[in-house]
Each structure stands twice: as C-alpha cells, then as structure tokens.
C-alpha positions in Angstrom: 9.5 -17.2 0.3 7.5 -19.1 3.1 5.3 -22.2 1.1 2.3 -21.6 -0.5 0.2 -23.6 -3.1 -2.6 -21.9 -4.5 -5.7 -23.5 -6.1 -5.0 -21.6 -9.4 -2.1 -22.7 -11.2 -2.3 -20.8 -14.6 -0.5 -17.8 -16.1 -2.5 -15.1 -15.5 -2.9 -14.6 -12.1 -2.6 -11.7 -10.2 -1.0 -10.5 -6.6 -2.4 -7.7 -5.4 -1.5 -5.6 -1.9 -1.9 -1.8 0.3 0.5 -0.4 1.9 -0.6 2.9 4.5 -3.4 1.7 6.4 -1.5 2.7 9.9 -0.2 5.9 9.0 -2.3 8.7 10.3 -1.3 11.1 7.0 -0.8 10.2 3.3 -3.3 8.1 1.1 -3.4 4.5 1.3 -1.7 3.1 -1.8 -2.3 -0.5 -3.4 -0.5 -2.3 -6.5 -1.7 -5.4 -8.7 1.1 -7.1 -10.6 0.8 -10.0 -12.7 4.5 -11.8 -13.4 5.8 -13.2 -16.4 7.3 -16.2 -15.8 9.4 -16.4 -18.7 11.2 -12.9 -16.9 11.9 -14.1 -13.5 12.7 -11.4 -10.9 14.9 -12.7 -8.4 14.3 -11.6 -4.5 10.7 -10.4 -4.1 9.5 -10.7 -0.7 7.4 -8.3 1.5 8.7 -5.2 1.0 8.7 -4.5 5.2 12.0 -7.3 4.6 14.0 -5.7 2.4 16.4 -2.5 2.5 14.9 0.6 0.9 17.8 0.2 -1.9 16.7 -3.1 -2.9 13.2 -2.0 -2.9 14.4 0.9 -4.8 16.1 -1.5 -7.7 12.9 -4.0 -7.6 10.3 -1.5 -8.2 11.9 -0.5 -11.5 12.4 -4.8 -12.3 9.0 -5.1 -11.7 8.0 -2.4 -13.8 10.2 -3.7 -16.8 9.8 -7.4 -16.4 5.8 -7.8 -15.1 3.4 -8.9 -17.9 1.4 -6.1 -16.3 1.0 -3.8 -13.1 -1.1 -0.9 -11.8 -0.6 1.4 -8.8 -4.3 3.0 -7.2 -5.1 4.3 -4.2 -7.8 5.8 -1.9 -7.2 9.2 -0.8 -7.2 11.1 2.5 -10.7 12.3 2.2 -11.8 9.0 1.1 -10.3 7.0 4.2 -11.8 9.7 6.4 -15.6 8.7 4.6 -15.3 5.0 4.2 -13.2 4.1 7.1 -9.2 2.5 6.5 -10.6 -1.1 5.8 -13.2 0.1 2.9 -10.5 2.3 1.1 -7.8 -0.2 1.4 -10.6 -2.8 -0.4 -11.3 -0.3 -2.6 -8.0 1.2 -4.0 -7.3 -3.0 -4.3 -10.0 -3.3 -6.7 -9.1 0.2 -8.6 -5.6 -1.6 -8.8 -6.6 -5.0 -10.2 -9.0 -3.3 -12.1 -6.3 -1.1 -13.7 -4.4 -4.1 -15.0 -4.2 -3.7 -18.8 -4.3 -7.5 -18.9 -7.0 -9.1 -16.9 -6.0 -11.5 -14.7 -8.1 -15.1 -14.6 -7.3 -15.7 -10.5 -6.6 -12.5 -8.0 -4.0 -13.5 -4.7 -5.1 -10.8 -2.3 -3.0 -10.0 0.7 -4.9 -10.6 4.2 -7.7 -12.0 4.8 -10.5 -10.3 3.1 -11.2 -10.0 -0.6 -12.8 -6.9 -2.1 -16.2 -7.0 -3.4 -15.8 -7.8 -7.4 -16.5 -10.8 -10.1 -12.7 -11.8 -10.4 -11.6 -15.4 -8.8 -10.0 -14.8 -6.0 -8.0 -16.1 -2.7 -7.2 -14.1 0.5 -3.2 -15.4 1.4 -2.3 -14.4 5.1 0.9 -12.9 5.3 0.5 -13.2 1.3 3.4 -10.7 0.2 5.9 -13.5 2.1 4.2 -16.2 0.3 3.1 -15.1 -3.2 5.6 -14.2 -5.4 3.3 -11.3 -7.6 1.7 -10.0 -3.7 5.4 -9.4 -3.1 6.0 -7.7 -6.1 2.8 -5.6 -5.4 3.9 -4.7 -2.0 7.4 -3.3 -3.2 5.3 -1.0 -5.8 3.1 0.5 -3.2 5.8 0.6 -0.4 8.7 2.6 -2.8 5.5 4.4 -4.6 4.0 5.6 -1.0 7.4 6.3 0.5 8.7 8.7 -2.4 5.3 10.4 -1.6 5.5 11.3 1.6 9.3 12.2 1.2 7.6 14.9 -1.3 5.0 15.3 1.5 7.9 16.9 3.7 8.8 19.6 1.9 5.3 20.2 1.6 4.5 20.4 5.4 7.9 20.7 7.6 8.2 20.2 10.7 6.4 17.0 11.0 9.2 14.5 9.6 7.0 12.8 7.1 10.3 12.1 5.2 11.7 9.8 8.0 8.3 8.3 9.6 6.1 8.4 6.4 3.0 9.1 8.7 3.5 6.4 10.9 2.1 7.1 14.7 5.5 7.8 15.8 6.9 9.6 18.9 8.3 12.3 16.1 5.0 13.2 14.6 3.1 12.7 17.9 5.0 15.3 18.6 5.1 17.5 15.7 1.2 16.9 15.8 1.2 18.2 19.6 2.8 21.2 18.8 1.6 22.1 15.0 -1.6 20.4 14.9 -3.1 18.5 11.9 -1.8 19.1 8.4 -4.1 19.0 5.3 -2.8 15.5 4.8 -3.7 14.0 8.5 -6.5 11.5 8.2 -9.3 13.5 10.2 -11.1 9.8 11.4 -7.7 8.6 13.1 -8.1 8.8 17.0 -5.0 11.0 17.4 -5.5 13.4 14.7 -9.3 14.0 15.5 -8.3 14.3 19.3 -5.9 17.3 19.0 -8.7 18.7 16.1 -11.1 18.6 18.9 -8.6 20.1 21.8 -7.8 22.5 19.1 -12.0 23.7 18.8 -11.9 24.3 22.7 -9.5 27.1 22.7 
C-alpha cells in the first residue's frame, strides 16, 4: 500500500468506501470495516487492483477476521432523488453507522466526508492507502458485483453480468435497442435520453 499516516493512531478506527457511482443501473453500495490488528489480513488494496478470485477469498477474510463491518447502500430511486454524490454520502454514513462497534476516527475514501458527529479524514485514493478503506472497497466491490450477476438473469439482454452497469459499448447498446430496465438510474444522461426519445414515438 502507497504511504499514509493518519492523525488518529488508535484501535478503533474505521475505513469506509462506495463502489457504483458510474454505473448507470444497480444501487450504489458502501462498506465500513474496522480491522483487528491482532488478525492481520494480508493483501488488501483497492479492490479495482486485484483479480475477482482474490477479491472473492478477501471478502470472506474480512468478514471472519474484522473486529466489525457493515455493508449499506442507497438505492436506484434514491440516486435518481438525491443525485450520485448525496447517496454515495449517504449509504457511507448508513454503513459506518451500521458498525456494531463504533468507531473513535472514520478514514473516508475521497475527498469529501458525509455529514455526521464521527471524527473523520477524507484520504485521496484512500482504498490504496488505508488498509480498513481497502478492506471496505473489496466488500462493496464482490457485494455489488454478485448483485448485478443476479441482475442478469433478472433482465437479459443487457449483459449486466459482464459490465455490472458500467456505460459500456455492450449496454449502450442493449440500452439502444431495449431501452431502460427498472434498474437504469432514470437521472443518468444516457438512460434519461433514450427515456425521452422513447416518449416521442
């Protein structure tokens, strides 16, 4: 992991990240994880740098070893009201909020920190650079991923299972020719385009 020293240097401190703020379906999806450091867990890094099977065998590691974690989210409909930057802020502070332990200092991945009464310090690039930020982006990554893989069978034809919403030149397709989905985020420019090309016809 790339250096970091943080101004809190106690036990209970907390890393907390989102992961689905670019896809135009799915819900955005945020973990908080507080590490025991007496049950290390070698490897953690941002999840966007490690292969899906090591992601696979870190989520359950983190799961068994972390001295607490919660997964949150904001939903579809949510994103839509608050806009992507709110309901990634908020599903953040549903997540920390969740932890059955509460933590003294929150590391927050990014640079902005949700409104709330915990400590906190926004750490760029933070799930490279704090150890329990990594460990929250692998639980939101593997927990988003396995959703939209369920997604697909859902709603074929759009190949959620491969690009997990991601503005691709698959699902731009898929969206050409099918339209939206009950899952497309109705605010994204793409999404709300073919809506409104859809209404002219």
């Amino acid at each position: 992991m790339e250096p970091f020293v943080s101004s809190y240097q106690g036990l209970l401190g907390a890393g907390v990240d989102e992961v689905g703020r670019g896809p135009l379906a799915g819900d955005v999806v945020t973990a908080a994880v507080i590490l025991d450091p007496d049950n290390p867990i070698e490897g953690l890094n941002d999840s966007k740098k490690l292969t899906e099977k090591r992601r696979d065998s870190l989520f359950d590691e983190i799961q068994e070893k972390a001295k607490s974690f919660c997964i949150a989210r904001c939903s579809i409909a949510e994103i839509d009201k608050l806009n992507i930057l709110q309901a990634s802020l908020l599903a953040m502070k549903r997540a920390v909020e969740g932890l059955h332990i509460q933590p003294e200092h929150v590391w927050v991945d990014g640079n902005k920190i949700p409104q709330w009464d915990y400590a906190a310090e926004a750490v760029v690039k933070g799930d490279a650079r704090v150890a329990a930020i990594g460990a929250a982006s692998i639980l939101a990554k593997v927990t988003r991923d396995r959703e939209m893989v369920e997604m697909d069978k859902l709603y074929p034809g759009y190949g959620f299972a491969g690009h997990k919403g991601y503005p691709t030149k698959v699902h731009m397709q898929a969206l050409d020719k099918l339209g939206p989905c009950r899952i497309h985020r109705t605010s994204y420019g793409p999404v709300k385009a073919k809506l409104e090309q859809m209404t002219l016809f």
